[in-house]
C-alpha positions in Angstrom: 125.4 22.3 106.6 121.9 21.4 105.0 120.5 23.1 102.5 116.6 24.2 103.3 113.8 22.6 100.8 111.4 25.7 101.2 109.9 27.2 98.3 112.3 29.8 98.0 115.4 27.4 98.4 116.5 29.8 101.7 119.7 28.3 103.5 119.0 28.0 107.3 121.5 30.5 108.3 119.7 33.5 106.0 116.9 32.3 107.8 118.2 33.2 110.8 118.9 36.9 109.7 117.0 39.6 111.7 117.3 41.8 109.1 115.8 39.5 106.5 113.0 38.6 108.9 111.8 42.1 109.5 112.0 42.6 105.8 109.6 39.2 105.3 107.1 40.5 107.4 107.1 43.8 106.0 106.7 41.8 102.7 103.9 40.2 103.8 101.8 43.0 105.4 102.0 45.0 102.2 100.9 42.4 100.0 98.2 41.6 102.3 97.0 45.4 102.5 97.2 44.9 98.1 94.9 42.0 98.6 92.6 43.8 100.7 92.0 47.0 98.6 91.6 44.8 95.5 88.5 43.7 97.4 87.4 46.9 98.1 88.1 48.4 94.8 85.8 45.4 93.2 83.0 45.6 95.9 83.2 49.9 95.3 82.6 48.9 91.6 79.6 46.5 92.1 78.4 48.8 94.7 78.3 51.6 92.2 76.6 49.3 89.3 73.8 48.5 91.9 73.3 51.9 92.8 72.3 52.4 89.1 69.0 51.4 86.6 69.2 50.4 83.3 66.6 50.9 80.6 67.3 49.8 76.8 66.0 49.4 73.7 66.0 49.3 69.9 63.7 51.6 67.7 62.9 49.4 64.7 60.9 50.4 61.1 57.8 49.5 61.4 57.4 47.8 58.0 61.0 46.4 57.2 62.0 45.8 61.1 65.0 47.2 60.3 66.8 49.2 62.9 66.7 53.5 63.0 69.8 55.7 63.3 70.1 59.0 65.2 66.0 58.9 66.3 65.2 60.7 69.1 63.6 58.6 72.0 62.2 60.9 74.8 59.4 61.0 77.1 56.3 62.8 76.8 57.0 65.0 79.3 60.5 65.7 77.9 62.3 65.0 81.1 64.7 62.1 79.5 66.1 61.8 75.9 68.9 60.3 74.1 69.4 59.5 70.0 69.9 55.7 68.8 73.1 55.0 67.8 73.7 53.6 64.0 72.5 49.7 65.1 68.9 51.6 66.5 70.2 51.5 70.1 69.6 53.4 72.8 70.1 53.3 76.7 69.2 55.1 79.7 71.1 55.1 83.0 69.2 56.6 86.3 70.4 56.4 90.0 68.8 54.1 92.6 68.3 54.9 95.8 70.4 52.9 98.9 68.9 49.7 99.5 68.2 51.1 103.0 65.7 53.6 102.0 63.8 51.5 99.0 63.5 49.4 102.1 62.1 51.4 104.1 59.5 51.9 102.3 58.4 48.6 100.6 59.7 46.2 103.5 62.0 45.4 101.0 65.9 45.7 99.5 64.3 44.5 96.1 63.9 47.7 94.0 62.2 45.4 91.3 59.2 44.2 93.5 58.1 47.4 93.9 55.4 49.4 92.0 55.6 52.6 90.3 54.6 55.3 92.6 56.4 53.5 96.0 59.6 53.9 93.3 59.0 57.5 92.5 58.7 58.3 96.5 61.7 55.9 96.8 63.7 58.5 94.7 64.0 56.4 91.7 63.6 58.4 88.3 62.6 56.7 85.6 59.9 58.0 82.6 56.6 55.7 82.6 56.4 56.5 79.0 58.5 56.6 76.4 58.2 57.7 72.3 60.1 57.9 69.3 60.7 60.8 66.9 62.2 60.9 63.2 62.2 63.2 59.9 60.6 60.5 57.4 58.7 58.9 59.7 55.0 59.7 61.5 54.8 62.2 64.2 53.9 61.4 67.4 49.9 61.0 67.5 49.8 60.0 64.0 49.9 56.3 64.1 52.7 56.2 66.7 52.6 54.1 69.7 53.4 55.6 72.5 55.0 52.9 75.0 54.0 52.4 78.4 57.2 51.0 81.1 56.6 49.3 83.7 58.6 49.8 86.5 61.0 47.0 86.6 61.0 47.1 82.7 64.5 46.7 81.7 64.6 46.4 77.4 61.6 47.7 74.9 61.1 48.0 71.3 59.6 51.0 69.7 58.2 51.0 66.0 57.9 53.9 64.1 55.7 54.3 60.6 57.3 55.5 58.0 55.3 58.4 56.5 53.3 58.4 53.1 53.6 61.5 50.7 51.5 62.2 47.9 53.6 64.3 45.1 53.1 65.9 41.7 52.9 68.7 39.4 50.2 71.0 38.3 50.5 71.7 34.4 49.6 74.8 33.1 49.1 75.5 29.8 50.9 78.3 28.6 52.4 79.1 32.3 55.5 81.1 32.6 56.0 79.8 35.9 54.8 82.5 38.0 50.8 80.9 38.2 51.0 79.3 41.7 47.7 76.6 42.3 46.2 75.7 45.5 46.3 72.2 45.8 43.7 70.3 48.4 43.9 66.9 50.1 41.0 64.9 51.4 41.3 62.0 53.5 38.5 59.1 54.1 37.3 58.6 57.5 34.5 56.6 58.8 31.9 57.9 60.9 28.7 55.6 62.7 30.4 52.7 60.3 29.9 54.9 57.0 32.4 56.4 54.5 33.2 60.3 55.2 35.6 62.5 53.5 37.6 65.4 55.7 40.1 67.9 54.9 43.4 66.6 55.3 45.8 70.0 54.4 46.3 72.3 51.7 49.7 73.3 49.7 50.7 76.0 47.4 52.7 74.5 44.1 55.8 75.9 43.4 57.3 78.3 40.2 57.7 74.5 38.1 54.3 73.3 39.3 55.4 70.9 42.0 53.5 70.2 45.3 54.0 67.6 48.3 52.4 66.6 50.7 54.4 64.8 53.6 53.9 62.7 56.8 50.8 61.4 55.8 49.6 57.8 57.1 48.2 54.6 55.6 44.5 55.3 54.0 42.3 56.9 51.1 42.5 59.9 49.4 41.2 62.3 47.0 43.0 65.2 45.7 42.1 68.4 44.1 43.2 71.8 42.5 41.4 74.8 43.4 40.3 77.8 41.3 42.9 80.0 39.8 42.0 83.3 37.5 44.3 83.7 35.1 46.0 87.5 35.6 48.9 87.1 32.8 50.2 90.4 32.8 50.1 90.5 28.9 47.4 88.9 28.4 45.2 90.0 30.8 42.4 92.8 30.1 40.5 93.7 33.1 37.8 95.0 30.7 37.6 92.2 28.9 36.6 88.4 28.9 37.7 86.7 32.1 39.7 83.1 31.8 40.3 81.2 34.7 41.0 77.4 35.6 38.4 75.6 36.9 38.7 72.6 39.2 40.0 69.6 38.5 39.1 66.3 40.3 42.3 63.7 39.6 42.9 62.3 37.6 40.6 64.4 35.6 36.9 64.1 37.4 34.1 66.2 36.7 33.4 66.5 40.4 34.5 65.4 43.5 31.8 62.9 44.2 34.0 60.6 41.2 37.1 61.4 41.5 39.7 58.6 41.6 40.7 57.5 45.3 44.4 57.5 46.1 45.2 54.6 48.3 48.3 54.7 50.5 50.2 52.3 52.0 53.3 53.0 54.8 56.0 54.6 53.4 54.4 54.7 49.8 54.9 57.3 47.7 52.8 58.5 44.9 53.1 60.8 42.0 50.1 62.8 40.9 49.8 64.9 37.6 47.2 67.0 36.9 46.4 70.0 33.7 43.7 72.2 34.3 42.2 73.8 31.5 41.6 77.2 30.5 37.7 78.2 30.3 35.6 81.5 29.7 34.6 82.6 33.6 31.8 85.3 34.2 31.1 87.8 37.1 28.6 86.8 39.6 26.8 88.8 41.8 24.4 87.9 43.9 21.9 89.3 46.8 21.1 88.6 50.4 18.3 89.3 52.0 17.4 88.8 56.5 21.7 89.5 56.5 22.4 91.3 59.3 24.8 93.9 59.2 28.5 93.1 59.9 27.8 89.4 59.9 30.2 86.9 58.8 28.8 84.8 56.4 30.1 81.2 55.0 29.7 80.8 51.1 29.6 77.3 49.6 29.5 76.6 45.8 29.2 73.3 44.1 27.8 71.9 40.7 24.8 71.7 41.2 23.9 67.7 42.8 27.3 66.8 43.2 28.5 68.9 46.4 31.9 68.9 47.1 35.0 71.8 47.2 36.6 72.9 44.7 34.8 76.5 43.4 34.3 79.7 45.6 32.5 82.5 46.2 33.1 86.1 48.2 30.7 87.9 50.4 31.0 91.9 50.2 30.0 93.3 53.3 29.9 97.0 52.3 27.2 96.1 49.2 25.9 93.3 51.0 26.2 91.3 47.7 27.8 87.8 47.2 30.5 88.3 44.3 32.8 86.2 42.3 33.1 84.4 39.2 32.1 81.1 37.5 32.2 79.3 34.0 29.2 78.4 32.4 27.7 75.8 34.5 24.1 75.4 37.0 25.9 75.9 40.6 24.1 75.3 44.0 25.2 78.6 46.3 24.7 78.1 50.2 24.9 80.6 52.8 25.1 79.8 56.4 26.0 82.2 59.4 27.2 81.3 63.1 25.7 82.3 66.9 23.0 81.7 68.4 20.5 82.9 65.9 22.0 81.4 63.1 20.8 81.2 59.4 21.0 79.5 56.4 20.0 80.2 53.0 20.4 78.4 49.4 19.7 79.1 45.6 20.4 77.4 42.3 21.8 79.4 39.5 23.2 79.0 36.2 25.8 80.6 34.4 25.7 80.6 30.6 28.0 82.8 28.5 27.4 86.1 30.2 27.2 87.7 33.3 25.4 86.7 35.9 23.6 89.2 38.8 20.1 90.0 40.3 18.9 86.8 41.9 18.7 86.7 45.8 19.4 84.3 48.5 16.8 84.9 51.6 18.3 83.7 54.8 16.3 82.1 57.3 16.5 80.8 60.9 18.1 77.4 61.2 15.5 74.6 62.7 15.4 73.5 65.7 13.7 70.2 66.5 12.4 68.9 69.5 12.8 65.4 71.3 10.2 63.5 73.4 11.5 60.1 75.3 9.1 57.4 76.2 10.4 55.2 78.7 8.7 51.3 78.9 11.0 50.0 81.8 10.4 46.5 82.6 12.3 46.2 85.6 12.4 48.6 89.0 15.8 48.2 89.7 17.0 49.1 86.0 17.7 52.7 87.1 20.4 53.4 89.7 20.3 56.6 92.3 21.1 60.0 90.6 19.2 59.4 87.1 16.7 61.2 86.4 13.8 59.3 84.5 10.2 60.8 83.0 8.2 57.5 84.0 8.2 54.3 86.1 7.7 54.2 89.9 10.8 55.6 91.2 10.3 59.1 92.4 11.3 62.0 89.9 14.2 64.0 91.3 14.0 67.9 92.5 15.8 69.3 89.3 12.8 68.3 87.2 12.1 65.8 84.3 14.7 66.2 82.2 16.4 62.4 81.7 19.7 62.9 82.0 21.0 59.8 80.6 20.6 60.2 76.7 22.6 62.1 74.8 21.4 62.8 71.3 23.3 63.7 68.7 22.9 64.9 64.7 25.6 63.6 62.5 25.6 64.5 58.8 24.6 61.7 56.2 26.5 62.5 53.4 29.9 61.0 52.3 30.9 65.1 51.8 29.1 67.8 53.2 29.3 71.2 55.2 27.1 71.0 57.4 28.0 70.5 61.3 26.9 68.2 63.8 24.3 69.6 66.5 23.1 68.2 69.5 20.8 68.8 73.0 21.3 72.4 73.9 21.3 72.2 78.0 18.8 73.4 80.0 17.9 76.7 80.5 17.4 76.8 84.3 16.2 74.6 86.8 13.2 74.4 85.7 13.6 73.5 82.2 12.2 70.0 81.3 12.3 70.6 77.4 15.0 68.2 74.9 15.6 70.6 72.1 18.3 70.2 69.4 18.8 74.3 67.9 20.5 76.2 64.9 19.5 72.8 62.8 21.7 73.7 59.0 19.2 71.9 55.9 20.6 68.7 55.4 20.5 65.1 55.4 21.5 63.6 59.2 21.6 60.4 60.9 20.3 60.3 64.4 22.8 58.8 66.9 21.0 58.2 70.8 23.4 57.0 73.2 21.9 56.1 76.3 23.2 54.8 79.6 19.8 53.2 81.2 18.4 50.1 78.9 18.6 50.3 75.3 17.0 52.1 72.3 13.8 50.7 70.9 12.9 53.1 68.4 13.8 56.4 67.3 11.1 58.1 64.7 10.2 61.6 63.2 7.1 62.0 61.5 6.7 58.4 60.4 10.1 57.6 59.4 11.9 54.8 61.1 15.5 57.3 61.8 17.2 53.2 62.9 17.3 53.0 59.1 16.7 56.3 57.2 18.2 59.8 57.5 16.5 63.1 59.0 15.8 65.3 56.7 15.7 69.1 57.3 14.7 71.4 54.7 15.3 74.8 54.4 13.2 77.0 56.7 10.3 74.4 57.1 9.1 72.9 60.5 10.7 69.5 61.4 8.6 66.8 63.3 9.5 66.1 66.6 12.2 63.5 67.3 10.3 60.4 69.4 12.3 57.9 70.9 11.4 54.7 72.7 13.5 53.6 75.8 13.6 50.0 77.2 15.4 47.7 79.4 14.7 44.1 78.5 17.4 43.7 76.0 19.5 40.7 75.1 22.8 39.4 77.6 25.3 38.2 75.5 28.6 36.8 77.4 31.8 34.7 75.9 35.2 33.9 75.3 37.8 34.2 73.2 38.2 31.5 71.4 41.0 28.6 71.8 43.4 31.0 74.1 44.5 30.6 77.6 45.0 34.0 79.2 48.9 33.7 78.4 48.0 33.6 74.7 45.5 36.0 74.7 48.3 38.9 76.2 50.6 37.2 73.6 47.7 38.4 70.9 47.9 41.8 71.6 46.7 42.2 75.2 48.3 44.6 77.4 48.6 45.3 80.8 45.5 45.4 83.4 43.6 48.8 83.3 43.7 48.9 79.5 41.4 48.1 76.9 42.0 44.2 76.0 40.3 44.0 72.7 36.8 44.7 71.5 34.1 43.1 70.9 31.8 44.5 67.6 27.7 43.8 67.1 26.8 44.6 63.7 23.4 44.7 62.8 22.6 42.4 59.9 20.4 44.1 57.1 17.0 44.9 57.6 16.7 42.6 60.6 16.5 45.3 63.4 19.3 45.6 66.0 21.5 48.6 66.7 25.3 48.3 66.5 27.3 47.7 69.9 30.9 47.2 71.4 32.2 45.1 74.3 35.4 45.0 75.6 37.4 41.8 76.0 39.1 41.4 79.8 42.8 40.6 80.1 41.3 36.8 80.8 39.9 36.7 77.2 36.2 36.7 78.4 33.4 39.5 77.7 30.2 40.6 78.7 27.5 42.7 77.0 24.2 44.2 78.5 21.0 45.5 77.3 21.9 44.2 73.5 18.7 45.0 71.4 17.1 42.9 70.1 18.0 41.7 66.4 20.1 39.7 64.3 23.9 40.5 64.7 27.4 39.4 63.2 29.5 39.5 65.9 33.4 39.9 65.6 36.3 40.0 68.2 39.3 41.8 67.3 42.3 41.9 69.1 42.5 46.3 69.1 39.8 49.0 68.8 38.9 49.6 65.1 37.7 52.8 64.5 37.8 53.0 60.8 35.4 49.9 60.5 33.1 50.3 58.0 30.6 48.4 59.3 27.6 49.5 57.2 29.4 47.8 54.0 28.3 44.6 53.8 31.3 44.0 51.1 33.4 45.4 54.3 32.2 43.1 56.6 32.0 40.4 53.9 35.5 39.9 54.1 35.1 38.8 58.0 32.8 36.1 57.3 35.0 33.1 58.1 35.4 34.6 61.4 31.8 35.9 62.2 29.7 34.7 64.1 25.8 35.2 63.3 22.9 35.1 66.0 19.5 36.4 66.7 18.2 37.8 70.0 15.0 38.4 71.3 13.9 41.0 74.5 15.4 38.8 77.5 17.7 36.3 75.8 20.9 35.1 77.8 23.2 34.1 75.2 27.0 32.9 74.9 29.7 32.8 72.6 33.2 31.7 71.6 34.9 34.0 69.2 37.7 33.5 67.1 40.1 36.4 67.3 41.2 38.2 64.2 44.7 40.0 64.9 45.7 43.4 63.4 46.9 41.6 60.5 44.1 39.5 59.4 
């Protein structure tokens, strides 16, 4: 008998067993049915992978690019969140919808070729924004970006700044540790392209003397103690002479005006020191006069031509007096009140060696100043339907005379000062043609006219050119009227970025469509008239200005908005020059440009 060859080396005659047979199907059909659900097991997996979207990142320091642990990533509206891991890591999962229904709505199975809101209706949840959040680091709002996703985005990066802090101690001579000093921050700002100086918080110092401040970002400041009387229990006679601590400016300034400047970097930390000294102080009292009763009043007090924080006095409402103390010293005192009849009211004193009471501050009404526009429109199509002008031949609008395309505004000239902005009150009815800016404080202002129609000619007040001198506005005295000149035959200016293709331009710092792209800056070159403008640079790396007065400009292209430009230095803009360009316009001019583009860390 033969022996079989098979695979399995079977003999014909176990071949020929029913038994065996049956058993060799059975064999068969069960490792077939294994094969089958293998198949379905993998497809259930991919099926369940597909059903789901993926969105990843890293949050990174901003200055060392190294990765952040345990940071919150969330979106704004606090629907998703998750921590990094310890690599900077993070990952969200959400569901997809079937294929079917994404279908059904985009004509497509392709979840990725669809936009945002055809996902949301498609029942895909995914945040559109996304930020980052961690102790040490700046908040959101406060130099951190917050990330838009598109909505087939897949991996992102966020960088976080790591905070500044300014900290120190306060010596006091002679202090058993229970004199507590307010300490003040200041921060520069710019404002119209000049230097400006804002509050920026307050702390208490501790029992030893130490204060902090935290989470503060990248700039200038200037830091101060404020007034402290000394009440030592056992050395203090309430009959006697008065001590106190005066001011002090760091490092140890006579005023605010020269006090050093603390410059911060990210994530620097600096240590200030500072000893106030112990001087003689004397009571002050001092009278108002036009106060009405109840009124709250705002008391400033500075050394007298250096203003600036720092001393203080109190009003008394039941005596109607102003009351405090001083050291020896010639102090400017000013009074303002709020509302709509609101006053103001300043006097110089001096304080030598004694007490200090009987002169009177006389509070007067604030100033209001009026505004006349002359319009010298060149051309009758400059002003669309809906504006109302004061000249030219287009017919003047039911609601009156009123233009309704300036705005002007009062900002204050000084690098420090109290005094607020003020602007156009509205109109009082329909029938109101007036401009009127009211409640005026004294002070120093530059005249800012935004206008939407043409361009600015000339803005004056009583002779003086307010293009290139401040408004002044004594204390109670009549102001001239506000005249300016409104015309439409400025300057076209058009150009391009230059030496980038629309690729590198995005890769410069160009984002996606519907967002600013970069800006443009016209700075007006000394004495040479011109008023300073901004253009915006297209996703294509091309931009376009109208209505540019006319002047001589240096014109700059950066890839971001710069609001802290400080564009009335020339030794700011000096450092620019390589990449400025310099031209001079007349009324009419058509003029183009290629920029070079200086990048956010040029």
């Amino acid at each position: 008998m033969g022996v079989c060859s098979g695979k399995f080396g079977w003999t014909a005659k176990y071949m020929r067993s029913p038994r065996l047979l049956r058993a060799l199907a059975f064999g068969i059909t069960a490792l077939s049915c294994c094969s089958s659900i293998t198949r379905l097991s993998a497809q259930s997996t991919t099926a369940a992978i597909e059903q789901t979207d993926n969105l990843r990142g890293m949050v990174l320091n901003s200055l060392t690019h190294e990765p952040i642990s345990r940071a919150l990533v969330f979106s704004p509206d606090n629907r998703f969140a998750t921590m990094t891991d310890d690599r900077g890591h993070f990952e969200f999962t959400f569901p997809r919808p079937e294929a079917e229904k994404t279908a059904g709505i985009a004509g497509t199975s392709d979840v990725h070729s669809l936009e945002t809101s055809q996902l949301q209706r498609a029942g895909i949840n995914r945040p559109t924004m996304l930020v980052a959040r961690k102790p040490g680091f700046l908040p959101r709002n406060n130099g951190q970006e917050v990330l838009q996703i598109g909505p087939a985005q897949q991996e992102l990066t966020i960088s976080l700044v790591p905070e500044a802090r300014i900290v120190g101690h306060v010596v006091l001579p002679g202090s058993d540790g229970s004199d507590k000093i307010q300490v003040e921050l200041y921060r520069r700002q710019v404002r119209e392209g000049r230097e400006h100086w804002d509050p920026a918080g307050t702390a208490m110092s501790r029992a030893d003397g130490e204060f902090r401040f935290a989470e503060l970002s990248a700039g200038s400041y200037k830091l101060l103690t404020h007034e402290l009387l000394d009440r030592d229990p056992l050395t203090f006679n309430p009959r006697g002479q008065l001590f106190g601590y005066p001011p002090v400016y760091y490092p140890a300034a006579p005023d605010f005006a020269t006090a050093g400047v603390i410059r911060l970097s990210p994530g620097e930390t600096f240590d200030a020191r500072v000893s106030p000294a112990k001087r003689e102080y004397y009571q002050v009292k001092l009278g108002v006069t036009n106060a009405a009763a109840g009124l709250s009043m705002g008391i400033q007090v500075w050394p007298q031509g250096r203003a600036g924080p720092g001393y203080s006095l109190g009003y008394n409402t039941a005596d109607g007096l102003i009351e405090g103390s001083l050291p020896d010293g010639t102090y400017t005192v000013q009074v303002t009140t709020q509302g709509p009849n609101a006053m103001a009211g300043m006097l110089n004193i001096t304080v030598r060696g004694a007490a200090l009471s009987g002169p009177t501050i006389t509070l007067v009404p604030n100033s209001s100043i009026a505004v006349s526009v002359k319009e010298e429109f060149q051309h009758a199509d400059t002003v669309p339907q809906g504006i109302t002008i004061i000249s030219g031949s287009r017919p003047v609008p039911e609601n009156g005379r009123r233009p309704n395309y300036l705005q002007v505004t009062l900002l204050p000239a000084e690098e420090f000062g109290f005094a607020p902005s003020a602007s156009l009150r509205p109109p009082t009815g329909p029938e109101d043609e007036s401009l009127i800016i009211e409640n005026v404080q004294p002070g120093r202002y530059r005249v800012h006219v935004n206008t939407s129609i043409g361009f600015v000619s000339s803005i004056t007040s009583g002779g003086t050119d307010l293009q290139r001198q401040p408004l002044v506005v004594g204390l109670g005295g009549a102001t001239p009227p506000i005249e300016i000149t409104v015309r439409d035959d400025g300057a076209q200016v058009e150009g391009t970025i230059e030496g980038t293709t629309s690729t590198e331009v995005r890769r410069a710092g160009f984002n996606s469509p519907g967002q600013l792209q970069g800006n443009v800056y016209f700075v007006p070159v000394a004495d040479s008239g011109g008023q300073f403008s901004e253009a915006w640079v297209s996703q294509d790396g091309k931009f376009q200005l109208q209505q540019l007065p006319p002047g001589a400009y240096r014109v700059l292209a950066f890839d971001r908005q710069q609001p802290d430009l400080e564009y009335a230095s020339d030794e700011v803009m000096g450092q620019y020059d390589s990449k400025t360009k310099v031209i001079r316009v007349v009324p009419g001019q058509k003029e183009h440009l290629r920029l070079p583009l200086i990048t956010a860390s040029e």
